[in-house]
C-alpha positions in Angstrom: 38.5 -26.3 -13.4 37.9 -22.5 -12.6 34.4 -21.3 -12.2 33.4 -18.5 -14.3 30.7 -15.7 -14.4 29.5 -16.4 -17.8 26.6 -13.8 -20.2 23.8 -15.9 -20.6 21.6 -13.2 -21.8 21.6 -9.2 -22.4 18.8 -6.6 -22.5 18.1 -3.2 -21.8 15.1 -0.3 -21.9 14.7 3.2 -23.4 12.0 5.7 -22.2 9.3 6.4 -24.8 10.4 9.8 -24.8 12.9 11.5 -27.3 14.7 14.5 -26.9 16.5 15.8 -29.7 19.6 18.0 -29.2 16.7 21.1 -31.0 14.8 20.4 -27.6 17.7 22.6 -25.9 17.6 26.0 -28.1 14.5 27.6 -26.9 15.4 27.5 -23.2 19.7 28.0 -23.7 22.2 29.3 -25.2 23.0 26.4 -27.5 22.8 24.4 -30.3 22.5 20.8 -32.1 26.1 21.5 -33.9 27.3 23.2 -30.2 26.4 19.9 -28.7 27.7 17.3 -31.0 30.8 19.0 -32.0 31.3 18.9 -27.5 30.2 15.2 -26.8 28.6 13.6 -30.4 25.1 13.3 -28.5 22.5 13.5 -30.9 19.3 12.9 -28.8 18.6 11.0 -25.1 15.9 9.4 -23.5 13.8 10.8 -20.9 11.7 8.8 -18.6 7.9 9.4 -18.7 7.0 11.2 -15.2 5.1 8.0 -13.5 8.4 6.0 -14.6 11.1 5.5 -11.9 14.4 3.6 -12.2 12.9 0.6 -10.9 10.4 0.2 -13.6 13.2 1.3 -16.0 15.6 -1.7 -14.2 12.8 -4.4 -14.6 11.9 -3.8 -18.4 15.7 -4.1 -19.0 15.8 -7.5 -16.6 13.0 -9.1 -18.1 14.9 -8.4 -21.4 17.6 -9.8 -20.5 16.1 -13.1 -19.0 13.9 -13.5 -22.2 17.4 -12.8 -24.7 18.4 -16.3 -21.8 15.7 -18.0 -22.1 15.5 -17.9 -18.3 13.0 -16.7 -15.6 13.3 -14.7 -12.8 12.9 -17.9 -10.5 15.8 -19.2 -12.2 17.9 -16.0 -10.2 20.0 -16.1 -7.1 21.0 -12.5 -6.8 20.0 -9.3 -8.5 22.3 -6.1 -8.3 21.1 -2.7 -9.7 24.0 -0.3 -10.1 22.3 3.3 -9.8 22.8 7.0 -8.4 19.6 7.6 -8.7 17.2 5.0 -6.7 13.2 5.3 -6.3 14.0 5.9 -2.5 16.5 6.6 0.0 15.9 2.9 1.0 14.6 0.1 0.2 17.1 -0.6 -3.0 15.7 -0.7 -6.5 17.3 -4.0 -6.5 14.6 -5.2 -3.9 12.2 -3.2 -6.2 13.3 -4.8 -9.3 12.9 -8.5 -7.3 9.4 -7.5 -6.4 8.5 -6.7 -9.9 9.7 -9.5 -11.3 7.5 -11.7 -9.0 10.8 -13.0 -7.3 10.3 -14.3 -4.5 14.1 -16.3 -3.5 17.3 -15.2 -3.7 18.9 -11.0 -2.6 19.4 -8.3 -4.3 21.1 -5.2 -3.4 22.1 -1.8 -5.5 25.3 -0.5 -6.0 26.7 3.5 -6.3 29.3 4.2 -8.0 27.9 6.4 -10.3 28.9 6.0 -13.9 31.2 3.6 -12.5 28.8 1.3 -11.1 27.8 -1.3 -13.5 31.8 -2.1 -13.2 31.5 -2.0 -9.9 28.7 -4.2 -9.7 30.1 -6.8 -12.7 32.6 -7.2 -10.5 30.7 -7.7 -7.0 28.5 -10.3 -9.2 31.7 -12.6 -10.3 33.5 -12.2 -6.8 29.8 -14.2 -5.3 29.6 -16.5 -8.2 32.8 -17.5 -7.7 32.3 -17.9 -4.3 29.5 -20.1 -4.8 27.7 -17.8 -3.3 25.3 -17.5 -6.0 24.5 -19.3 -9.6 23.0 -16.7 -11.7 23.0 -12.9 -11.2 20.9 -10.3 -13.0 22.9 -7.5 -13.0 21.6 -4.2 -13.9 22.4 -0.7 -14.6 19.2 1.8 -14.2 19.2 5.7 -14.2 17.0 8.5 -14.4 19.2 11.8 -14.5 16.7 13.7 -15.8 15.7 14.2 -12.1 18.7 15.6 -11.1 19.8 18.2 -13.9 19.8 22.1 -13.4 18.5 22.6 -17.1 19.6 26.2 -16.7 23.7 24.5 -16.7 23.6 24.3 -20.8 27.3 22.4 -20.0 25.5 19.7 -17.7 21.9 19.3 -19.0 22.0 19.1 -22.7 24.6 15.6 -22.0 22.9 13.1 -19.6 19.9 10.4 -20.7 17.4 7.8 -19.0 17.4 4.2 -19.7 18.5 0.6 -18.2 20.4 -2.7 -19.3 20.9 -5.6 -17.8 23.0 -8.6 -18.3 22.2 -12.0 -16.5 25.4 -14.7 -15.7 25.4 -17.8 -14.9 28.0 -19.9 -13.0 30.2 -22.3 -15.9 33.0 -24.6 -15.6 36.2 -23.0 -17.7 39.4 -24.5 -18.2 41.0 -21.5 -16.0 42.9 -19.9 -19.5 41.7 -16.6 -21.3 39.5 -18.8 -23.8 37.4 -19.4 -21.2 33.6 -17.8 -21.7 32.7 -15.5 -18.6 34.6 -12.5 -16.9 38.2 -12.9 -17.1 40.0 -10.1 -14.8 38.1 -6.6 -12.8 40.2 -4.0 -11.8 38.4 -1.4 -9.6 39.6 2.1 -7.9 38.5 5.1 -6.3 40.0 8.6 -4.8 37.8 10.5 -2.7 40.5 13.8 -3.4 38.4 14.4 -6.4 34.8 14.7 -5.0 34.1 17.9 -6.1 34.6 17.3 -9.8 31.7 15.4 -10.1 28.4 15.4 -7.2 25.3 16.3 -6.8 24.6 19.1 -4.2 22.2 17.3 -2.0 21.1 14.3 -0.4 19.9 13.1 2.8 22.2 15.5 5.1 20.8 18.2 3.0 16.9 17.1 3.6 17.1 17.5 -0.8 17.9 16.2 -3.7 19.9 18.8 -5.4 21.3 18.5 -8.7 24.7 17.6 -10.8 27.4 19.9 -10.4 30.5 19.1 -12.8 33.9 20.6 -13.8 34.0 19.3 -17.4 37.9 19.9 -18.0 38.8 17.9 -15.3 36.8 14.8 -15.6 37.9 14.9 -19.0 41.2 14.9 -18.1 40.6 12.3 -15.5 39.2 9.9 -17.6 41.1 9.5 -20.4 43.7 8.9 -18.1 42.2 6.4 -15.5 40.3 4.6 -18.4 43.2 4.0 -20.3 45.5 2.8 -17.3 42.6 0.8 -15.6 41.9 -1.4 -18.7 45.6 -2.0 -19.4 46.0 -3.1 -15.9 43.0 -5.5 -16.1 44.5 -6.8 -19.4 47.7 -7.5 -17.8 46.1 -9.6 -15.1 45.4 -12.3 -17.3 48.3 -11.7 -19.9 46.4 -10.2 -22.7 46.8 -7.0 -24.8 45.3 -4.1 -27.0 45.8 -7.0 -30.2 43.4 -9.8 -28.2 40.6 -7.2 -28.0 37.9 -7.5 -30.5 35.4 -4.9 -28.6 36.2 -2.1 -26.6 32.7 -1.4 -24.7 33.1 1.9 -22.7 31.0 4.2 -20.3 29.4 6.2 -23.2 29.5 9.6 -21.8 31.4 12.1 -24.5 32.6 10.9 -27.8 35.7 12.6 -27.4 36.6 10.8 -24.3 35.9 7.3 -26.3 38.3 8.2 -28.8 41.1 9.0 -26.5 41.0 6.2 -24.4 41.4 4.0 -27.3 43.5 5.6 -28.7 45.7 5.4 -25.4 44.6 1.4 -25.5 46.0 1.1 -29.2 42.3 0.4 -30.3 41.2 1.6 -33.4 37.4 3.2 -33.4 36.3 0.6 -35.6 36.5 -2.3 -32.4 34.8 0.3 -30.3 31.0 0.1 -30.1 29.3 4.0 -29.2 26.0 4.6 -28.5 26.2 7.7 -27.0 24.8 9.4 -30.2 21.3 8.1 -29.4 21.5 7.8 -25.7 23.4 10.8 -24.5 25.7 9.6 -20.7 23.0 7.5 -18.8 25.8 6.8 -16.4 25.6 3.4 -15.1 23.2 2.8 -17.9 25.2 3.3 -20.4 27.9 -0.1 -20.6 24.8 -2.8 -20.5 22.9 -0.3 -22.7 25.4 -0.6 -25.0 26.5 -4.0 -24.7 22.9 -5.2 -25.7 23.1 -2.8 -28.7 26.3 -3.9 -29.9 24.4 -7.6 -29.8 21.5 -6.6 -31.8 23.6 -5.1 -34.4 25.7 -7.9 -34.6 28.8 -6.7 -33.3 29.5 -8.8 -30.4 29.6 -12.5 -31.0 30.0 -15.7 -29.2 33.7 -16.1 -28.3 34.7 -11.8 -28.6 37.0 -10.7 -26.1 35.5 -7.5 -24.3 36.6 -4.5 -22.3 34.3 -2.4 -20.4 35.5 0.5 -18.9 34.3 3.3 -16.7 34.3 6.5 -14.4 32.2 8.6 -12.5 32.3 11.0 -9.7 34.4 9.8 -6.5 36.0 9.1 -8.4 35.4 5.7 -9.4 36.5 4.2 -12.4 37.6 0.6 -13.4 36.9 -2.2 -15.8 36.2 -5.8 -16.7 37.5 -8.2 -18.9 34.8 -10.5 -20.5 34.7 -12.9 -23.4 31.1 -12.4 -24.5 
């Protein structure tokens, strides 16, 4: 018997507050048809100004443990993937715990940027298999609107707010690629490429600064790592492009999505995108769109899944699931 990290339940969270691609004209030198022709966002979410990721973390987690049928007593660990935490310490993960009246178990966040719901799907299965822990929530939770220079009509017009959260549960599999759960993670990072993606401040700056971003290059980058990162986690178990019924990406520029599969050999139509309605919410974005894809019936009981991801770092990497 092998023990698995199996989905027990998915849910996320979108801000009340809708910004259309219009929103952008008055104050920049842009356009709805510039912006969706450049990364096929339509509109994002922004969080309300007494919202902070934490809140935006919990709403997601308590939709996830309700899609379970499970409470937050019911959780060993929580993990909150986010660059952009309430604080400098303590973690929105212990935040999240707190809000969920939870009062066993740890928690911790994870940053890897757009990278770090990966990053933390893959923490979460290494401690479940461990025996560690049972059950995990994990979550991915942003609010980039705090960090945009919304005079940087290449930056601000493409990031969103918003949370989703998967919970897992420990399972007994047979140890073969039918098994329920997550299959294979392959994870990397290459601090040579910092300054393709950051934000210019932090702690050591006494500010917060805002994203900074050379477009061409993390394009570049990602279709590149994306591609090579889910064909070596595909390998690792023996599987190919044919046993994938859902590619789930990081949902941060259309374009990007369409390259990488078609570097996988995945047609767009086993792909699911969201980024139309919820622009790059970075570490938001794959559980975001993994509990869309479920409410519009796309991913079923039994699909094989591959997430994938990359952010500034770089990170990237992904995970091999059957939902």
């Amino acid at each position: 018997m092998t023990r698995r990290a199996v989905v027990q339940g998915v849910g996320h969270y979108l801000p009340d507050r809708v910004v259309e691609n219009s929103h952008f004209e008055a104050t920049l030198d842009t356009s709805d048809a510039w912006i969706r022709e450049r990364s096929g966002i339509e509109r994002r979410h922004f969080a309300a100004d007494d919202q902070a990721t934490s809140d935006l973390a919990a709403f997601a987690a308590q939709a996830a443990l309700d899609d379970a049928g499970m409470t937050a007593d019911e959780i060993d660990l929580i993990i909150v993937a986010t660059s952009t935490a309430d604080m400098t310490f303590p973690s929105a993960a212990t935040m999240v715990q707190n809000k969920l009246g939870m009062t066993r178990g740890f928690a911790f966040d994870v940053q890897a940027v757009c990278a770090g719901f990966v990053f933390a799907l893959a923490n979460a299965d290494a401690l479940i298999q461990s025996g560690q822990a049972n059950t995990a929530l994990v979550i991915g939770a942003e609010t980039f609107s705090r960090i945009m220079d919304w005079t940087d009509r290449s930056t601000c017009v493409l990031f969103g707010d918003g949370a989703g959260a998967l919970v897992l549960r420990a399972e007994d599999g047979q140890g073969t690629t039918d098994d329920r759960g997550i299959l294979a993670t392959d994870l990397n990072s290459d601090g040579r490429f910092r300054d393709l993606l950051y934000v210019d401040g932090g702690v050591a700056t006494q500010n917060t600064g805002q994203l900074r971003m050379e477009g061409k290059e993390v394009f570049r980058h990602a279709v590149e790592k994306l591609a090579k990162t889910a064909h070596t986690a595909l390998e690792k178990v023996g599987l190919g492009a044919d046993d994938v019924d859902w590619v789930v990406p990081h949902q941060a520029n259309i374009r990007i999505i369409q390259s990488t599969a078609k570097r996988l050999g995945v047609g767009m139509d086993r792909v699911v995108v969201t980024v139309q309605d919820h622009g790059n919410t970075s570490a938001a974005s794959i559980p975001l769109a993994l509990s869309v894809g479920k409410q519009r019936g796309q991913i079923k009981p039994g699909d094989l899944l591959v997430t994938e991801a990359i952010g500034g770092g770089l990170a990237w990497g992904s995970v091999i699931l059957r939902w």
